[in-house]
Chimera marker file (.cmm) of the C-alpha trace (Angstrom):
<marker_set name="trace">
<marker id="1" x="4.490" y="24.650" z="27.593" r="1" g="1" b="0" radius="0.5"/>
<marker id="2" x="5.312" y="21.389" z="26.767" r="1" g="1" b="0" radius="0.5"/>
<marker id="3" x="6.079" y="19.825" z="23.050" r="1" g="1" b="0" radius="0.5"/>
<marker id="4" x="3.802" y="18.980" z="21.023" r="1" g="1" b="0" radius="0.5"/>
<marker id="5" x="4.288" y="15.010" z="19.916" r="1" g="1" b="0" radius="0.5"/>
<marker id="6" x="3.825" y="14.347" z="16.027" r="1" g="1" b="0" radius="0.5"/>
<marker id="7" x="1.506" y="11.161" z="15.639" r="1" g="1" b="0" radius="0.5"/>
<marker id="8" x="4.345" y="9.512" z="13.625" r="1" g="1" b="0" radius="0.5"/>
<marker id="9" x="6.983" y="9.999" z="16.645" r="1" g="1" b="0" radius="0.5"/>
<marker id="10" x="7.812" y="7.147" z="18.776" r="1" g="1" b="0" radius="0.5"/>
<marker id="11" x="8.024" y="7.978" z="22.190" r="1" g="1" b="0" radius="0.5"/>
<marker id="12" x="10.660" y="6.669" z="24.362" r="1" g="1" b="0" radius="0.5"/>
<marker id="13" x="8.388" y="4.371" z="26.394" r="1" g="1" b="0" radius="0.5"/>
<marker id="14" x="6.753" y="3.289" z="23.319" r="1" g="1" b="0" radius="0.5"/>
<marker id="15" x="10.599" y="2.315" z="21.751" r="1" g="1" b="0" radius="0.5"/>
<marker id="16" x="11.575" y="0.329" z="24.665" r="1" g="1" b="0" radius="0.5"/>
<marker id="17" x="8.602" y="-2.197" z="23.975" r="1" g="1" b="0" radius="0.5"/>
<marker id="18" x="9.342" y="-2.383" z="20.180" r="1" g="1" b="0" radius="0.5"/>
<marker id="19" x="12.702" y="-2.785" z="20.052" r="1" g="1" b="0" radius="0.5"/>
<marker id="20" x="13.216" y="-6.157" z="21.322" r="1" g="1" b="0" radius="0.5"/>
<marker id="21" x="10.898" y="-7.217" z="18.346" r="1" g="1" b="0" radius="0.5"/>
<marker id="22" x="12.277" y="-6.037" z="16.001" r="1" g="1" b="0" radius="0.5"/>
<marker id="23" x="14.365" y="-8.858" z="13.596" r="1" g="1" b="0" radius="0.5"/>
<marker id="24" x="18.440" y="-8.544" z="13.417" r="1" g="1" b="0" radius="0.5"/>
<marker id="25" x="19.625" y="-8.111" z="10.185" r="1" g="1" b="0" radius="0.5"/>
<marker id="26" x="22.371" y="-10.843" z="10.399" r="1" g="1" b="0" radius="0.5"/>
<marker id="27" x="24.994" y="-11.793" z="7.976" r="1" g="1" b="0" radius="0.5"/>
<marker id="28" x="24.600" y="-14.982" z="5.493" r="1" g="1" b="0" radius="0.5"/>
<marker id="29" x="27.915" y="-17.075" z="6.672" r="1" g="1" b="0" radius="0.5"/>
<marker id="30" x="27.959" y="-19.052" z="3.393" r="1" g="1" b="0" radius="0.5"/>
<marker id="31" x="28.454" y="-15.962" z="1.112" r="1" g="1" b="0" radius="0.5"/>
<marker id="32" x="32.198" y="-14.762" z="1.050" r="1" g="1" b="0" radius="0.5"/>
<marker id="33" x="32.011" y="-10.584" z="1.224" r="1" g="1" b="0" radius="0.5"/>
<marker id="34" x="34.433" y="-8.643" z="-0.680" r="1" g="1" b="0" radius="0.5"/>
<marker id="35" x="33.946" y="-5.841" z="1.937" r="1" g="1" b="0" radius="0.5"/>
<marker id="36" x="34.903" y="-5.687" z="5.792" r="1" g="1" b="0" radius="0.5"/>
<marker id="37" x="31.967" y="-5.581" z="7.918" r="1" g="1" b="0" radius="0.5"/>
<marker id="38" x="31.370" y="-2.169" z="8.976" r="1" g="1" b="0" radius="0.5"/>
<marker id="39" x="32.447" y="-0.902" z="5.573" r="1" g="1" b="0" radius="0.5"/>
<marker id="40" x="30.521" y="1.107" z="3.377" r="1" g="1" b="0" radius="0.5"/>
<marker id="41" x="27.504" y="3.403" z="4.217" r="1" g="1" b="0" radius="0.5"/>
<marker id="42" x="26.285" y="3.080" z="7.616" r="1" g="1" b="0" radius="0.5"/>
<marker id="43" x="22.421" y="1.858" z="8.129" r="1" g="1" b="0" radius="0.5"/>
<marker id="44" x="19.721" y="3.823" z="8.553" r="1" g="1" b="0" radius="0.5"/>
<marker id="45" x="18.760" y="3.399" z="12.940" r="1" g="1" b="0" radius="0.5"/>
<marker id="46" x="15.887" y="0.923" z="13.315" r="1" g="1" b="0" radius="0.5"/>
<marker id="47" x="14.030" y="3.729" z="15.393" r="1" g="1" b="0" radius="0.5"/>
<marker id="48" x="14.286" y="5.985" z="12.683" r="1" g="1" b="0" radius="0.5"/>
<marker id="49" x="12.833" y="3.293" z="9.706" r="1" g="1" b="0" radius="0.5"/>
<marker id="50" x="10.096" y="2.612" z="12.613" r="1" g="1" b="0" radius="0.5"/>
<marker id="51" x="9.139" y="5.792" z="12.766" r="1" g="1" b="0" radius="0.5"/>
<marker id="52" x="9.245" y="6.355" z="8.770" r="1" g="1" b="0" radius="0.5"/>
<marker id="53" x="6.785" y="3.273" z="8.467" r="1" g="1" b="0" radius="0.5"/>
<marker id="54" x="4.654" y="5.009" z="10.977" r="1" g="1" b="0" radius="0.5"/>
<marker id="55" x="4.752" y="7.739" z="8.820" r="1" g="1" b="0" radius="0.5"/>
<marker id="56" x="3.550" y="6.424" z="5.842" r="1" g="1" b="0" radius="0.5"/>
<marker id="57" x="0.758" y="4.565" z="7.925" r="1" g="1" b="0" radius="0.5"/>
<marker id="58" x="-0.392" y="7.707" z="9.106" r="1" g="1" b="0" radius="0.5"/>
<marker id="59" x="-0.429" y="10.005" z="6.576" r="1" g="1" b="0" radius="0.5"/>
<marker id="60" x="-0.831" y="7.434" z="4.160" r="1" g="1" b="0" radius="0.5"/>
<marker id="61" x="1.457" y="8.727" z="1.706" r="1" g="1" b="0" radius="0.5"/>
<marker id="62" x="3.358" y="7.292" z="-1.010" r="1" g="1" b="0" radius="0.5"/>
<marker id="63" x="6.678" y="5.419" z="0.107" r="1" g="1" b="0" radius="0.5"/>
<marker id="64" x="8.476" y="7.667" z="-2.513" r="1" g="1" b="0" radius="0.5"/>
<marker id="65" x="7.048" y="10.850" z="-0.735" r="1" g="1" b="0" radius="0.5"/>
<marker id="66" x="8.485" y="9.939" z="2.666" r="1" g="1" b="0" radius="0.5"/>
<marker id="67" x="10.654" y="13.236" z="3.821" r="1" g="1" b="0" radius="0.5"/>
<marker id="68" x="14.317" y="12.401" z="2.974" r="1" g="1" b="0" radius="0.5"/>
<marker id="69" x="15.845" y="15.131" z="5.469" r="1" g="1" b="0" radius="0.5"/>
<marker id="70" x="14.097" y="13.175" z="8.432" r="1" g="1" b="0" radius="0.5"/>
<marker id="71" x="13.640" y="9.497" z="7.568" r="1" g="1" b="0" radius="0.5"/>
<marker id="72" x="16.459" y="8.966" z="5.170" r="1" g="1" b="0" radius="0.5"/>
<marker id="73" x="16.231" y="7.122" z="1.808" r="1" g="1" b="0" radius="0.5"/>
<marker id="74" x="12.327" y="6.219" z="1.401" r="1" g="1" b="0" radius="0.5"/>
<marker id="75" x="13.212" y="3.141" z="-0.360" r="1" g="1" b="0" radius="0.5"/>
<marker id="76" x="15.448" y="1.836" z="2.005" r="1" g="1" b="0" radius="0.5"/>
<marker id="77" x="12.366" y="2.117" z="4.583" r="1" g="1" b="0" radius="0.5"/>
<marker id="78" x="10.179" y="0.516" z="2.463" r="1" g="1" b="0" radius="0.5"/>
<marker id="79" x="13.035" y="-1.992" z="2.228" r="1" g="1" b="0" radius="0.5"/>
<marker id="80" x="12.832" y="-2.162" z="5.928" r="1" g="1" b="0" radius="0.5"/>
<marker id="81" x="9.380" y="-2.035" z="5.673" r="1" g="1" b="0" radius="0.5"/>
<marker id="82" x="9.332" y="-5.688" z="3.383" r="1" g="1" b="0" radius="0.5"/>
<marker id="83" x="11.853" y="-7.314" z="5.291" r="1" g="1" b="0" radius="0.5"/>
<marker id="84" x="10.247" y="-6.927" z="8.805" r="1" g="1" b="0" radius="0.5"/>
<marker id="85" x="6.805" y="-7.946" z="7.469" r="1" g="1" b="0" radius="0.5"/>
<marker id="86" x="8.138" y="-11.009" z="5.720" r="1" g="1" b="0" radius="0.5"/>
<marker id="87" x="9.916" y="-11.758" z="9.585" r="1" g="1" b="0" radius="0.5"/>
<marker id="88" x="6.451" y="-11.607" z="11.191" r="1" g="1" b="0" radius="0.5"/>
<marker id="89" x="7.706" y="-7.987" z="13.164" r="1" g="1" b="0" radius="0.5"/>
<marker id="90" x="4.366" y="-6.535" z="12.202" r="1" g="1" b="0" radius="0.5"/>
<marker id="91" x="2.132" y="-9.528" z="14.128" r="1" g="1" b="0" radius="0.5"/>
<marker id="92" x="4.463" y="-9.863" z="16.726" r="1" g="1" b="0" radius="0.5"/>
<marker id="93" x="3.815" y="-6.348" z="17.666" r="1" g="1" b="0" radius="0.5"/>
<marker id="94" x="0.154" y="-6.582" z="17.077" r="1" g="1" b="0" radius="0.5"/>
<marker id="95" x="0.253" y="-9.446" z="19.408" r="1" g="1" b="0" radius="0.5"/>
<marker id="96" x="2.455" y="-7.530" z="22.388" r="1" g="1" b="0" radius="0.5"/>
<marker id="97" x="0.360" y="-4.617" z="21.335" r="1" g="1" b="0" radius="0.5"/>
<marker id="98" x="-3.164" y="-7.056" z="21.952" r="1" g="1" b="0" radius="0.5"/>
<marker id="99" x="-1.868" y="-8.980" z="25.078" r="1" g="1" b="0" radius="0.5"/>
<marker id="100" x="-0.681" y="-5.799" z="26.704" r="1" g="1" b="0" radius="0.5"/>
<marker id="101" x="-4.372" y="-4.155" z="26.202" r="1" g="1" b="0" radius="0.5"/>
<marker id="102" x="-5.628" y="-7.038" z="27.595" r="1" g="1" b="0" radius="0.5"/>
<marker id="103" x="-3.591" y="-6.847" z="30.680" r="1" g="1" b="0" radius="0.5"/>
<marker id="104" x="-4.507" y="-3.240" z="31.648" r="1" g="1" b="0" radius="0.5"/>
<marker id="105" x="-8.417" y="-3.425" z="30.266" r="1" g="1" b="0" radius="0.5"/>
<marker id="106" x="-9.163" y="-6.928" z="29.817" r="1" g="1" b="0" radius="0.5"/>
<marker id="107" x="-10.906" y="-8.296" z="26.384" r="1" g="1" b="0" radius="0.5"/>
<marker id="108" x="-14.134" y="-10.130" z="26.879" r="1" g="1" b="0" radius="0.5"/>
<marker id="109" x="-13.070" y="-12.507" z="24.172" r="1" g="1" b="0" radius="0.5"/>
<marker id="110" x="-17.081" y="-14.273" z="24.151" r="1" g="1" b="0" radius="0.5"/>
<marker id="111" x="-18.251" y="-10.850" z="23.617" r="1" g="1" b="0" radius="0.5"/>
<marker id="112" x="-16.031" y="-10.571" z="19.732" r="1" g="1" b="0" radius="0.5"/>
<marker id="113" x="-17.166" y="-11.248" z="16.814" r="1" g="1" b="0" radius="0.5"/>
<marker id="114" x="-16.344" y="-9.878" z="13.302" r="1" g="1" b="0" radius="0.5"/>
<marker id="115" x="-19.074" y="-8.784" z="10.820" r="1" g="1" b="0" radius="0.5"/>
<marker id="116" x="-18.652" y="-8.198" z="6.839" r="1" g="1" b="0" radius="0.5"/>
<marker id="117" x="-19.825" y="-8.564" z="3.409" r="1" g="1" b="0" radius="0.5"/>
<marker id="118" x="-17.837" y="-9.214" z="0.231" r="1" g="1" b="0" radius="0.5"/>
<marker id="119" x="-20.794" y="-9.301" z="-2.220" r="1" g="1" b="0" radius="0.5"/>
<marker id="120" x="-22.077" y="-7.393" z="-5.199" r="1" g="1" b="0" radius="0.5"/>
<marker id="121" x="-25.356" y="-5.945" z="-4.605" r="1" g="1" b="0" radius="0.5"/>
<marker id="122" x="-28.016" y="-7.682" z="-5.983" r="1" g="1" b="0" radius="0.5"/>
<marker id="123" x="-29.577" y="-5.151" z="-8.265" r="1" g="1" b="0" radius="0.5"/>
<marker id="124" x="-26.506" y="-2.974" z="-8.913" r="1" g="1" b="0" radius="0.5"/>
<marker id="125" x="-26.134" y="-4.433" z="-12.662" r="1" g="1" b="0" radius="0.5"/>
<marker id="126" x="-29.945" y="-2.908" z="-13.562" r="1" g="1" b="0" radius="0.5"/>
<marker id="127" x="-28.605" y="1.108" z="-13.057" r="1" g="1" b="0" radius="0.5"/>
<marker id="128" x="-24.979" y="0.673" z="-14.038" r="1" g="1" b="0" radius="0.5"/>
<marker id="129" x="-23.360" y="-0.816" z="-17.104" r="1" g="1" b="0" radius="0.5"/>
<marker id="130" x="-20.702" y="-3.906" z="-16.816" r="1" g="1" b="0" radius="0.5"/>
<marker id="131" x="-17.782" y="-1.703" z="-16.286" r="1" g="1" b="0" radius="0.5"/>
<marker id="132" x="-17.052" y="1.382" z="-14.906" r="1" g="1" b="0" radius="0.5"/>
<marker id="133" x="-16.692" y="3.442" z="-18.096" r="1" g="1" b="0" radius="0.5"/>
<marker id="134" x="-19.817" y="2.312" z="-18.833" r="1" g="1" b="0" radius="0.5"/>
<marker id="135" x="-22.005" y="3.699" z="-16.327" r="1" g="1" b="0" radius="0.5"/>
<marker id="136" x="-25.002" y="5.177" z="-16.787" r="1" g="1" b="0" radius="0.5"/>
<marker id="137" x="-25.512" y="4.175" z="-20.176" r="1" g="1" b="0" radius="0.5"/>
<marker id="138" x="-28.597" y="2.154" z="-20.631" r="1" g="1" b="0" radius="0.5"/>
<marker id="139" x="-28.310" y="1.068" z="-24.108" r="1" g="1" b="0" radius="0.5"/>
<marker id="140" x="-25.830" y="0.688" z="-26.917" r="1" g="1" b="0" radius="0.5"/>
<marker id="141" x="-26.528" y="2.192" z="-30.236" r="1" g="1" b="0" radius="0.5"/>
<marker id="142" x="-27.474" y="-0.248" z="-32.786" r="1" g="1" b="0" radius="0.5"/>
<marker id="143" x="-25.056" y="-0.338" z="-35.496" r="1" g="1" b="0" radius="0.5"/>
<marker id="144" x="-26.155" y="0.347" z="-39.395" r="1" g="1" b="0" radius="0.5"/>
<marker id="145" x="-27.028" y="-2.375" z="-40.904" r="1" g="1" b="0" radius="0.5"/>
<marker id="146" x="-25.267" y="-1.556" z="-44.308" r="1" g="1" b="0" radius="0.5"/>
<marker id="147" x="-21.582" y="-1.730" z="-42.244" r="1" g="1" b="0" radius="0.5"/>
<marker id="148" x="-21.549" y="2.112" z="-42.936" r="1" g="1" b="0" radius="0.5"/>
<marker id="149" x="-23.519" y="4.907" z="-41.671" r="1" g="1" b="0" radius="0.5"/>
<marker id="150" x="-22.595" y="7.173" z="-44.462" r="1" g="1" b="0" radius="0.5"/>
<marker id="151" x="-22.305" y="7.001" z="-48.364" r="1" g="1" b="0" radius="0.5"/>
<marker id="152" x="-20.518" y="8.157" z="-50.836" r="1" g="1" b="0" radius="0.5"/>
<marker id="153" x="-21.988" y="10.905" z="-53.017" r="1" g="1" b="0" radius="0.5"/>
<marker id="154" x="-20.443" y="8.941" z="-55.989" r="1" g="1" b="0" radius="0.5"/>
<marker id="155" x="-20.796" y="5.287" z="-56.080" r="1" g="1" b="0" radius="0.5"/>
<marker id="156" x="-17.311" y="4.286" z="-57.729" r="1" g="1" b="0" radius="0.5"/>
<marker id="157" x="-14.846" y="6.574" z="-60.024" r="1" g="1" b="0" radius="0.5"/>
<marker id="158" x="-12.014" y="5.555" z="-62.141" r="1" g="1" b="0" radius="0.5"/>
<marker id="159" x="-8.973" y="6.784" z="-60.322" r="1" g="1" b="0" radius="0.5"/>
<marker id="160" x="-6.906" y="7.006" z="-63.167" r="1" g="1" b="0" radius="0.5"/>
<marker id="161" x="-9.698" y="9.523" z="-64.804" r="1" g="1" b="0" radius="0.5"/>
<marker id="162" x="-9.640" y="12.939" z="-63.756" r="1" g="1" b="0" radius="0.5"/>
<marker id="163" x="-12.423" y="14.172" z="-62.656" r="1" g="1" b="0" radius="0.5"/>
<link id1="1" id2="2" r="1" g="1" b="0" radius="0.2"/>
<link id1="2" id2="3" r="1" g="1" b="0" radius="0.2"/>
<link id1="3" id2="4" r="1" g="1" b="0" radius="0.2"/>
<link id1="4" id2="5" r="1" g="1" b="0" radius="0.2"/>
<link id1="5" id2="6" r="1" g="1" b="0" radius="0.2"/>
<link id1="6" id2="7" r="1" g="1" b="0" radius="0.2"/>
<link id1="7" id2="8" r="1" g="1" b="0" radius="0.2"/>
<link id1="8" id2="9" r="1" g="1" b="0" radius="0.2"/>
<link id1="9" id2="10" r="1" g="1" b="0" radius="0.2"/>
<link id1="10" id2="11" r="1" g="1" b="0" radius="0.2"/>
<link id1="11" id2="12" r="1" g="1" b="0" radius="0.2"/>
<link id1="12" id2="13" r="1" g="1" b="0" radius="0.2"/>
<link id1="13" id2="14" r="1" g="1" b="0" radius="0.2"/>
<link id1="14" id2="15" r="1" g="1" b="0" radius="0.2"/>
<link id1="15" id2="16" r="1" g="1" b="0" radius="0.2"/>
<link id1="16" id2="17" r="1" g="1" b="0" radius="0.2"/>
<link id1="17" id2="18" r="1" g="1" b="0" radius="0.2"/>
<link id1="18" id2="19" r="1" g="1" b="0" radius="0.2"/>
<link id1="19" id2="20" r="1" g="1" b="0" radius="0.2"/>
<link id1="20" id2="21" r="1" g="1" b="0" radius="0.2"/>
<link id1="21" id2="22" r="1" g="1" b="0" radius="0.2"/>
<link id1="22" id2="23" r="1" g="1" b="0" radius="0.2"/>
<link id1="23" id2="24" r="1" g="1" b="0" radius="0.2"/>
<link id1="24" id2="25" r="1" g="1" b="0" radius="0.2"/>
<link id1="25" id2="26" r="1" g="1" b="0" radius="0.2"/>
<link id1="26" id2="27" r="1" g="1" b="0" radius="0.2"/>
<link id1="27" id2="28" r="1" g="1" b="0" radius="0.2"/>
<link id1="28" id2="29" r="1" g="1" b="0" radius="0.2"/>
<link id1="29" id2="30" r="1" g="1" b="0" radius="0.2"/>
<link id1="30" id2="31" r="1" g="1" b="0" radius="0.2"/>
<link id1="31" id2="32" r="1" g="1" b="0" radius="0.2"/>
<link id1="32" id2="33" r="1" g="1" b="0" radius="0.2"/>
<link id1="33" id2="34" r="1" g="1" b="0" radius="0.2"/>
<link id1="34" id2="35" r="1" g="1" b="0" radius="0.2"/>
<link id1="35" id2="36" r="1" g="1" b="0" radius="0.2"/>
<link id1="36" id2="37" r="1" g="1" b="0" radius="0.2"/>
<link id1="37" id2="38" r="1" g="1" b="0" radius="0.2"/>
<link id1="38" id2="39" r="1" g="1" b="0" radius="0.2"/>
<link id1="39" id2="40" r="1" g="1" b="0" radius="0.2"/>
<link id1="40" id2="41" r="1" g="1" b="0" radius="0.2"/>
<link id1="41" id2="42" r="1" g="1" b="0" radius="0.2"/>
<link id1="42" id2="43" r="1" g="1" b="0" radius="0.2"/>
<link id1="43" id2="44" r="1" g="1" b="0" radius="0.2"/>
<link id1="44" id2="45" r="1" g="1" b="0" radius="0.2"/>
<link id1="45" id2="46" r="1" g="1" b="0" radius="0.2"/>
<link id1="46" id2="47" r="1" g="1" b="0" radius="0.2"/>
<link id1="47" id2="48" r="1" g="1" b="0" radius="0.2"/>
<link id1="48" id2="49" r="1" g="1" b="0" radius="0.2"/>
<link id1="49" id2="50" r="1" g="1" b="0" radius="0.2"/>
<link id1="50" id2="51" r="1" g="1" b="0" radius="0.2"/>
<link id1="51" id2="52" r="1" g="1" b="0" radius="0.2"/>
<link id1="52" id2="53" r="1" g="1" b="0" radius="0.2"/>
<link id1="53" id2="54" r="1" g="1" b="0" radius="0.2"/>
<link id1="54" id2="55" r="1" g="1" b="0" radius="0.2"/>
<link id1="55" id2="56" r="1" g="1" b="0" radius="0.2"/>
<link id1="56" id2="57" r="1" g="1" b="0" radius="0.2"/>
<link id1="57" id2="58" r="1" g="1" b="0" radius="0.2"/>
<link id1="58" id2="59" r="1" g="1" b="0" radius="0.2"/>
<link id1="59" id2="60" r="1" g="1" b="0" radius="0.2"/>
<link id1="60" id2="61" r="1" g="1" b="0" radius="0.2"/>
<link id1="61" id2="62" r="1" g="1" b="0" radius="0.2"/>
<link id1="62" id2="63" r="1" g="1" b="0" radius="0.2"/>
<link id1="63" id2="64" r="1" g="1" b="0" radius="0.2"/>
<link id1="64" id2="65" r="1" g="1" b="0" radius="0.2"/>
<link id1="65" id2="66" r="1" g="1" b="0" radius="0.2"/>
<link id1="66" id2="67" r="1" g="1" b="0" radius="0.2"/>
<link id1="67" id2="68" r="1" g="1" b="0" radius="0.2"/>
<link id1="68" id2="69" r="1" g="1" b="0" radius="0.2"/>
<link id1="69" id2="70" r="1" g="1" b="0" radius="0.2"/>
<link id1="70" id2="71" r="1" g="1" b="0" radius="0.2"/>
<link id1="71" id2="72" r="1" g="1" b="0" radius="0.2"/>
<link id1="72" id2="73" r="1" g="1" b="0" radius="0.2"/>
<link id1="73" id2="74" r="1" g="1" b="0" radius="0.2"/>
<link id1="74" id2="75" r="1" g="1" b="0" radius="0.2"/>
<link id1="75" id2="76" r="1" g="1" b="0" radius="0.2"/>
<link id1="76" id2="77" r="1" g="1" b="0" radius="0.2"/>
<link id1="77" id2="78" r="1" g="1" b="0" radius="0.2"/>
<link id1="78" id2="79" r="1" g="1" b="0" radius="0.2"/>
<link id1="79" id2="80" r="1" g="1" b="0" radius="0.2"/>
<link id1="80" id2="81" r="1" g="1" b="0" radius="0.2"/>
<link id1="81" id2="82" r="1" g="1" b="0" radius="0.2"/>
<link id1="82" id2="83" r="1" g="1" b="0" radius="0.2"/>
<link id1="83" id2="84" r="1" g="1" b="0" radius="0.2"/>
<link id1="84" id2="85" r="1" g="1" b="0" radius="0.2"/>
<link id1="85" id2="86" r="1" g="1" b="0" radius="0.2"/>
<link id1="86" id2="87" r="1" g="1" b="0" radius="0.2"/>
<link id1="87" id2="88" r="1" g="1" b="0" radius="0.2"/>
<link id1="88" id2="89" r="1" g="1" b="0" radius="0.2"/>
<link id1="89" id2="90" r="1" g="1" b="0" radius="0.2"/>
<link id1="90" id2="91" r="1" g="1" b="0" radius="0.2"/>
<link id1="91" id2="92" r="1" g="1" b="0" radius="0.2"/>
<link id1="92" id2="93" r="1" g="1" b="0" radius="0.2"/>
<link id1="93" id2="94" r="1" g="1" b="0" radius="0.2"/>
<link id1="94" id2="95" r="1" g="1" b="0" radius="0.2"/>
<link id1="95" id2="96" r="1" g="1" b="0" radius="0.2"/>
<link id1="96" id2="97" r="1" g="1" b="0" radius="0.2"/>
<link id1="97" id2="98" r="1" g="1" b="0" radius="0.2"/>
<link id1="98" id2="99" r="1" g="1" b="0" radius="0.2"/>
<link id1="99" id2="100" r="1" g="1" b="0" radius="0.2"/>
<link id1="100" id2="101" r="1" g="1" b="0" radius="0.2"/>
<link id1="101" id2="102" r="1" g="1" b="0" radius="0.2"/>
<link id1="102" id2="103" r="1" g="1" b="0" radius="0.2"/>
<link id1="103" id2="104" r="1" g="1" b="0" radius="0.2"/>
<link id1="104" id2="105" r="1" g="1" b="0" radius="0.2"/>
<link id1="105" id2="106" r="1" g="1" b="0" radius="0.2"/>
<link id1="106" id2="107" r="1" g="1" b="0" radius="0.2"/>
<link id1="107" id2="108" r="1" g="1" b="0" radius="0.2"/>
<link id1="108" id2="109" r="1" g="1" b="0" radius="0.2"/>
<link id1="109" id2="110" r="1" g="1" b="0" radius="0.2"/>
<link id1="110" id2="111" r="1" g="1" b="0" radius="0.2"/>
<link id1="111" id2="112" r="1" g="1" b="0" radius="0.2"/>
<link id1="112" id2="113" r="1" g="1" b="0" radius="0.2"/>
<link id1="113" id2="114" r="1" g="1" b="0" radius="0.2"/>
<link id1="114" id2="115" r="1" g="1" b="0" radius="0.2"/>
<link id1="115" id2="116" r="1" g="1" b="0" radius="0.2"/>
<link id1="116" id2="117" r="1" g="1" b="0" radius="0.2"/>
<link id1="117" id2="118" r="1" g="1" b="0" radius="0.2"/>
<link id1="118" id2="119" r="1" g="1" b="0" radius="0.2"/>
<link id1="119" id2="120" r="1" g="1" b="0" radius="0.2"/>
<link id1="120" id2="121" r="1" g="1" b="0" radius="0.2"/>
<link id1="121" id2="122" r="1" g="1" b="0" radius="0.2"/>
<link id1="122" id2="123" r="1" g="1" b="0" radius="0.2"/>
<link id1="123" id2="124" r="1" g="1" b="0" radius="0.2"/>
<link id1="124" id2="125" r="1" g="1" b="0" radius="0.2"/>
<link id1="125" id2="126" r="1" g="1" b="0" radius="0.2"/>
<link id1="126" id2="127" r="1" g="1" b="0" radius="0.2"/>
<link id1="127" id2="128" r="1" g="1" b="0" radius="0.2"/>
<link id1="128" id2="129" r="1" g="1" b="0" radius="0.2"/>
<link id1="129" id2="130" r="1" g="1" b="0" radius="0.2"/>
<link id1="130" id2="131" r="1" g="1" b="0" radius="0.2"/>
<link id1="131" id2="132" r="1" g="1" b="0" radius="0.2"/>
<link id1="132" id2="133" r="1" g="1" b="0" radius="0.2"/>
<link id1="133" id2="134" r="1" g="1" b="0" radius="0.2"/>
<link id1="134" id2="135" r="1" g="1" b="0" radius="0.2"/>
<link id1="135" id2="136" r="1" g="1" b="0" radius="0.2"/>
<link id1="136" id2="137" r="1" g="1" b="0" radius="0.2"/>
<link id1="137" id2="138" r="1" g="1" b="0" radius="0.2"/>
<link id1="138" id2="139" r="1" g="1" b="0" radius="0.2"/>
<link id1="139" id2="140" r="1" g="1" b="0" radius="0.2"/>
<link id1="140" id2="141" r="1" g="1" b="0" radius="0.2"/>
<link id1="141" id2="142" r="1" g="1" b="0" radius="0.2"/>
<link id1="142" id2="143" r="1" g="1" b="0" radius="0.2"/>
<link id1="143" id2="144" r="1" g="1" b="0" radius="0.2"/>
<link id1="144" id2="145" r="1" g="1" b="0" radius="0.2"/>
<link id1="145" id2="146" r="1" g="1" b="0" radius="0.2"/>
<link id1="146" id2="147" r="1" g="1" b="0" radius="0.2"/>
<link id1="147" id2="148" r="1" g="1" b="0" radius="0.2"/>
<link id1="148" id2="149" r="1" g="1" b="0" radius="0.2"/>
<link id1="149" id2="150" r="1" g="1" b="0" radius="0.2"/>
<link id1="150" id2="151" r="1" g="1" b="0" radius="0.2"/>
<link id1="151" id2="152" r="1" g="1" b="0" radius="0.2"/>
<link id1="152" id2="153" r="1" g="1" b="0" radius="0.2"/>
<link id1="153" id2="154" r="1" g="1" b="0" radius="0.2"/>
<link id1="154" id2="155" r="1" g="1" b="0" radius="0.2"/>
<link id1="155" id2="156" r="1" g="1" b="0" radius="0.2"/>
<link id1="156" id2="157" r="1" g="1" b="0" radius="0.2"/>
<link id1="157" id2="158" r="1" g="1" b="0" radius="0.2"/>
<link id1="158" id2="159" r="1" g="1" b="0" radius="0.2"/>
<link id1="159" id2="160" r="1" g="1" b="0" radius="0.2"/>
<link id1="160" id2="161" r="1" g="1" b="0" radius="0.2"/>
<link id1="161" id2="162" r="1" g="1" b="0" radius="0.2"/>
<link id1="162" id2="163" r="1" g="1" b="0" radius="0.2"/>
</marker_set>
């Protein structure tokens, strides 16, 4: 019976065609490093952050609630995560991904188009109030018009009088 593949796994066909994309993570030759390279602890593999950022966009978890005993540190993926989308990694694989797909299948490009709405509805504001703690109430109570809804029993007292 064979395995069954988690949807967060990368298979080994599916690696071969990422990797390439994916940005090297090369040293700044201006700064002068106190340590050796190679020193300190070693980095995470790129197949395993992959897969942890397939994780999250999966399950749609929180970065902090990544597994640690399979993925590693979850903020070093999300590290990962920032520095590969601010290298373009995530388009560039969108556009292998899109030009692939259109190699096996073919995209009738004339036939796309993209539909949406970004717009209150018109008569939303008449049923709901202007934020959401507000809604449902239709009016506001009217305040008293003396400042106060209440009044003393005695009008004034002398403090320093007992009473």
């Amino acid at each position: 019976m064979a395995k069954r593949i988690q949807s967060w796994d990368v298979s080994d066909s599916f690696w071969e065609r990422v990797e390439p994309l994916i940005p090297l993570q090369e040293r700044d030759k201006e700064k002068n490093y106190k340590r050796k390279p190679g020193g300190g602890r070693k980095p995470i593999l790129y197949r395993t952050v992959f897969e942890g950022i397939v994780y999250v966009l999966r399950t749609g978890c929180q970065w902090k609630s990544l597994p640690k005993e399979r993925f590693g540190s979850p903020s070093s993926i999300h590290g990962y995560f920032i520095r590969w989308m601010e290298a373009g990694f995530f388009l560039s694989l969108w556009r292998a991904g899109l030009a692939e797909y259109d190699e096996m299948e073919g995209i009738a490009w004339q036939w796309q188009s993209i539909d949406g709405a970004m717009v209150k509805a018109p008569l939303a504001m008449e049923a709901t109030g202007k934020n959401p703690t507000d809604r449902g109430k239709k009016r506001k109570q009217a305040p008293y018009p003396g400042g106060r809804a209440w009044h003393p029993a005695v009008v004034s007292r002398n403090r320093s009088q007992p009473v």
